[in-house]
N, C-alpha and C positions, 0 to 999 in steps of 0.2 A: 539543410537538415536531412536532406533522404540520404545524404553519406553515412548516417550514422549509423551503421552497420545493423546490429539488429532491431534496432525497435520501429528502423522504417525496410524489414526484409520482405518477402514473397508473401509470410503467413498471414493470410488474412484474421485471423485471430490470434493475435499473442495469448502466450502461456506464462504466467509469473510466479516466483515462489514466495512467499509475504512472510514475516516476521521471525525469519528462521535466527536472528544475530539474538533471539531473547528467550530466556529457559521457558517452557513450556507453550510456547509461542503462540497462538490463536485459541488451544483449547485447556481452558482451566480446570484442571482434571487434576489426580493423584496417583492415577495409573503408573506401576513401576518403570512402561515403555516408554512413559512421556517425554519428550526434547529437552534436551538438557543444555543446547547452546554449547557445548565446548567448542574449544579452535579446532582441535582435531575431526568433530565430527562437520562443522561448517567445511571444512576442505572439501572433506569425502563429498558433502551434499552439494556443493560449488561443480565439482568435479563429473558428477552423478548426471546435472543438471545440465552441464556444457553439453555432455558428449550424447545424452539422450534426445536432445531436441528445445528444450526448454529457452525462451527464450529474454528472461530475466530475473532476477532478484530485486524484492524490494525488502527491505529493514525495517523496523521500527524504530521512530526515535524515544528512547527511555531509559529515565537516569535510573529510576525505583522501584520497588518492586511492590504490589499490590496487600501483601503478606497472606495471609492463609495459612493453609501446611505446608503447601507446594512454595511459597512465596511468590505467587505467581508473578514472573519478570522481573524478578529477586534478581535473576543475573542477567547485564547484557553486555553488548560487545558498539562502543562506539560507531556510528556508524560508515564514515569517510574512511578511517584507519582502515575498517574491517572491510571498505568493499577494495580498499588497494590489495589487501592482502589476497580477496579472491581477484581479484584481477590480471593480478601477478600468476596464477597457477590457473586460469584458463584460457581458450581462446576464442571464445565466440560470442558468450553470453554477454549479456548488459548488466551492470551491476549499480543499483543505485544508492546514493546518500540521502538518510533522510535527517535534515538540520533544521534545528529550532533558530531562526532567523534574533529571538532575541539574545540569544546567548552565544553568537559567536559573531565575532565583527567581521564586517562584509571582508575585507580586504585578506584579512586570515583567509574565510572560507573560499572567497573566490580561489586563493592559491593554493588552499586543498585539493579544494577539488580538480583545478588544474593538472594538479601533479597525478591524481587518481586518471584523469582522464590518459595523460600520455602515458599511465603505468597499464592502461586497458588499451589504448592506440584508438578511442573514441568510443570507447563501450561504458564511460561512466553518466549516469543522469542522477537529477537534484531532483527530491522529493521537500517546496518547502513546507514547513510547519510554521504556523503566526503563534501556536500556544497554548492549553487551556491548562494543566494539570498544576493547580497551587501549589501542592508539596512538592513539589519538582525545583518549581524557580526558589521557593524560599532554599533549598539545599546551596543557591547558586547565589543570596543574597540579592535577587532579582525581582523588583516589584512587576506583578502583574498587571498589564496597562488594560484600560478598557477595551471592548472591544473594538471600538473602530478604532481606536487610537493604534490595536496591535499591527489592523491593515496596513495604514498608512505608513507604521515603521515599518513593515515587509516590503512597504514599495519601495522608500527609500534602497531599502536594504539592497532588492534585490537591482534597483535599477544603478546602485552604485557596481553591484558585481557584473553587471552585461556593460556596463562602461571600460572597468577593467579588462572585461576580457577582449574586446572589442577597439579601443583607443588608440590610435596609433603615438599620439603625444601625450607627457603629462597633462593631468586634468584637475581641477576645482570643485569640490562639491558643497554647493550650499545648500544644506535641506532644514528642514525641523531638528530633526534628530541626529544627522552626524553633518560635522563640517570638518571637511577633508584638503588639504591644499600638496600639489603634486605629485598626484597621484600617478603611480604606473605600475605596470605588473606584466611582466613576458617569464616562462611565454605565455602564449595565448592557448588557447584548447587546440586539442588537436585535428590538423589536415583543415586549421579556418573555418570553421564550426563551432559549433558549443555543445555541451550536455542538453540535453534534453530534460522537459523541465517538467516535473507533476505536481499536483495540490488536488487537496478533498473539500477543500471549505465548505461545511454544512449550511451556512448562512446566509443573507442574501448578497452583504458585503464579501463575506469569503469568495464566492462563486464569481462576484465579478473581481476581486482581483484576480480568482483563475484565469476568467476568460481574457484579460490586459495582457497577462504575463506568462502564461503558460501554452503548453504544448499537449498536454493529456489533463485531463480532469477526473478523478476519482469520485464516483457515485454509487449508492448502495440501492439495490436490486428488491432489497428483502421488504421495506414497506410496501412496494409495489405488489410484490405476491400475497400479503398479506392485505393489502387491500382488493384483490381480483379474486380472490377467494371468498371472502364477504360481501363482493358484490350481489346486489337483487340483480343487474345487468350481464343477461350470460353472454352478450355480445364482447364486452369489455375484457378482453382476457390477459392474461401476463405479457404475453408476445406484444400486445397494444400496447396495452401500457407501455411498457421499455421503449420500443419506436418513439412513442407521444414523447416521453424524458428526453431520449436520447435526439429529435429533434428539437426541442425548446432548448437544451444544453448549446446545441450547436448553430442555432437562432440568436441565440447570444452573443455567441462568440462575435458572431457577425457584423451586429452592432458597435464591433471593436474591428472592424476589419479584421479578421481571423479567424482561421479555421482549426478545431481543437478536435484530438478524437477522444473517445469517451471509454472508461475502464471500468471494472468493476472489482469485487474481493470477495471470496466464502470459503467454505471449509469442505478438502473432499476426504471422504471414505469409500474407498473402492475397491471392492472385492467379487471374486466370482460369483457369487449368486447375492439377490436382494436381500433377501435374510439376515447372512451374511453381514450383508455391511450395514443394515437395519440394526443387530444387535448389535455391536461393536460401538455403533453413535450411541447407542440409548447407556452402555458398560462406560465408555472413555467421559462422555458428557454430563450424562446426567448421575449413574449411577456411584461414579468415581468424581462427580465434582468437585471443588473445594469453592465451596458454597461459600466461607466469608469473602475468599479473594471476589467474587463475584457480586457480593453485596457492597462489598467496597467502593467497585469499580462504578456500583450504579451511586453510592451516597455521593462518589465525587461529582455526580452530575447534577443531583440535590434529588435521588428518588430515595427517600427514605421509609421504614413502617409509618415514623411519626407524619408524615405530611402526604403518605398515599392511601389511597383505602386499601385493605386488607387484598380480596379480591384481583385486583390493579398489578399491586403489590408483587403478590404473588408469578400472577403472570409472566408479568417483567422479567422477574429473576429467574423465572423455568426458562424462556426465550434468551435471555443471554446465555445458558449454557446450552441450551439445544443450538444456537445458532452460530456458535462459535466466536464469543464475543463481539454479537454484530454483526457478522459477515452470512453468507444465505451457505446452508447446507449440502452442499452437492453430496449424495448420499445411494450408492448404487453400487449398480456391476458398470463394466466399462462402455456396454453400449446404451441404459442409462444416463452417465454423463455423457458422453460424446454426442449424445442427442441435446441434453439440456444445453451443454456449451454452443453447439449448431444453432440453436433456436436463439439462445442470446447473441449470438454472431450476427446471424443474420437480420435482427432488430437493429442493430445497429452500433452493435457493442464493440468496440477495436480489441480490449484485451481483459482477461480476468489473473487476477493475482490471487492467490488458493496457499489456505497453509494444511499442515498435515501435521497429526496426532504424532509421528515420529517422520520426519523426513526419507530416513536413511532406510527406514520397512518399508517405506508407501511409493515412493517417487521413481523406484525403478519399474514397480510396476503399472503405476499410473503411465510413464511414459512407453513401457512395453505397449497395454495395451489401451488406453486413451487417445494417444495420439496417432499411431496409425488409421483407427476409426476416422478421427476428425479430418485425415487427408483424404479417406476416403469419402467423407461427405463435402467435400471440397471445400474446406477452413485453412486448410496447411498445406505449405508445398512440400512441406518436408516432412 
């Protein structure tokens, strides 16, 4: 695996660009500048991204859109097709597929991605997904399995596609869920390797099939701040806590024979002075929200007025637009972040995947002035 060009490169912190393949992408807002996901502007932000430093793309995987006025993730862009096509027009970055493991049969996907991988020459990685979004699968005539039952298809899943990649003769598969008889698939990924593999599983089952199957694991940062902030314990600070995560994360893995590094995701806004990029969050997120697409997002989780107290309620939905659905607000000038991302570096964070209110306004100067910072606090070689 350390062939794999970048995502096992020099920089002690990976930089990643999240949700760019879906219109408005991290922040449900109204703002006239917002992300609009064309193919044309995905290039330019492909392109942006290669030559600045940057060293991956992640997608979201999303058939639907949340609706609103924005319709937030109204529009997306497949996400295998769309990382061949940036793949094809750069050379450096990583680009990955994020696939719902119930809706595409292994065999298909494995030879997607295959194909993604020699169209990158080793720079394609699998993000997988086991599922949650009901209006999603009903679009696809797809019953929603329990939960552990989704696990368990993902293993299937994924352990018929590292067989393919991997087999040197036809092979048999007897599982639960698929039965397969001679099987083969060349070629194989590229330079005798594989993609590199992520998952977020929130759960205690999701988490351990990350740690079985995977090679990075996606965790979110933002309870932990919000719990270090409410701490009576002024000892207990955010830097702690991330450490404490990010060794229990990797305690795990262990237990699986395996060693996994640990990633994280939030939203930057970065401009020259604090203020600055103070008002701009409080204008793009909160003031320009599109408040149903966000209420939406939280009923599909079952936070509804009817079942939460008013109070609760309220919170919830202020914090999913401040936070960038979810993800922790990186919010400053560039040597602000470049400190915040140092500090979660060096807790023990391998990489953060960050989306942006407009890619194609934000990302050149994020990597103008972001990243030379971070090499100078010694996170990046480059």
């Amino acid at each position: 695996m350390r062939e794999r060009a970048e995502m096992y490169n020099a920089n002690a912190l990976k930089i990643g660009l999240f949700g760019a393949n879906c219109s408005s992408a991290r922040t449900a807002t109204l703002v006239p500048e917002r992300w609009l996901a064309s193919w044309p502007d995905c290039l330019k932000m492909a392109r942006i991204a290669d030559e600045g430093g940057i060293d991956f793309i992640l997608p979201i995987g999303r058939w639907k859109g949340y609706g609103g006025a924005s319709n937030f993730h109204g529009t997306t862009f497949e996400t295998v097709t769309w990382a061949c096509g940036l793949l094809a027009a750069t050379q450096r970055i990583t680009v990955f597929g994020t696939v719902h493991a119930p809706l595409f049969h292994p065999l298909i996907a494995a030879k997607e991605m295959v194909t993604a991988d020699h169209i990158g020459q080793g720079r394609f990685g699998l993000n997988i997904v086991a599922g949650w979004n009901e209006g999603e699968f009903e679009m696809f005539g797809v019953e929603q399995r329990g939960h552990e039952d989704r696990y368990e298809f993902a293993q299937e899943w994924i352990d018929v596609i590292k067989r393919a990649w991997s087999e040197e003769d036809e092979f048999d598969f007897d599982g639960k869920f698929f039965k397969l008889e001679g099987v083969y698939c060349l070629p194989r990924p590229y330079a005798g390797t594989r993609p590199v593999i992520m998952n977020a599983g929130a759960s205690k089952t999701g988490q351990a099939f990350a740690m079985r199957n995977c090679d990075a694991f996606f965790t979110s940062t933002h309870a932990l701040r919000l719990a270090a902030a409410g701490t009576a314990q002024a000892d207990v600070s955010v830097f702690d806590r991330i450490v404490q995560q990010v060794g229990r994360i990797k305690a795990d893995a262990r237990q699986f024979g395996r060693e996994i590094e640990v990633y994280t995701q939030g939203q930057v806004i970065c401009r020259p002075t604090q203020k600055e990029a103070e008002e701009y969050h409080r204008y793009a997120n909160v003031e320009n929200a599109d408040w149903p697409a966000l209420e939406r997002m939280l009923a599909l989780k079952d936070i509804t007025p009817k079942n939460t107290p008013p109070d609760e309620y309220a919170a919830k939905r202020s914090l999913q637009a401040l936070s960038g659905v979810g993800g922790f607000p990186f919010v400053g000038t560039a040597d602000k972040i470049a400190q915040e991302f140092a500090d979660i570096g060096r807790a023990g964070i391998r990489g953060i995947a960050v989306s942006f209110v407009n890619y194609l306004n934000e990302v050149p100067y994020f990597c103008a002035e972001v990243l030379p910072r971070l090499q100078r606090l010694g996170l990046r070689a480059n």
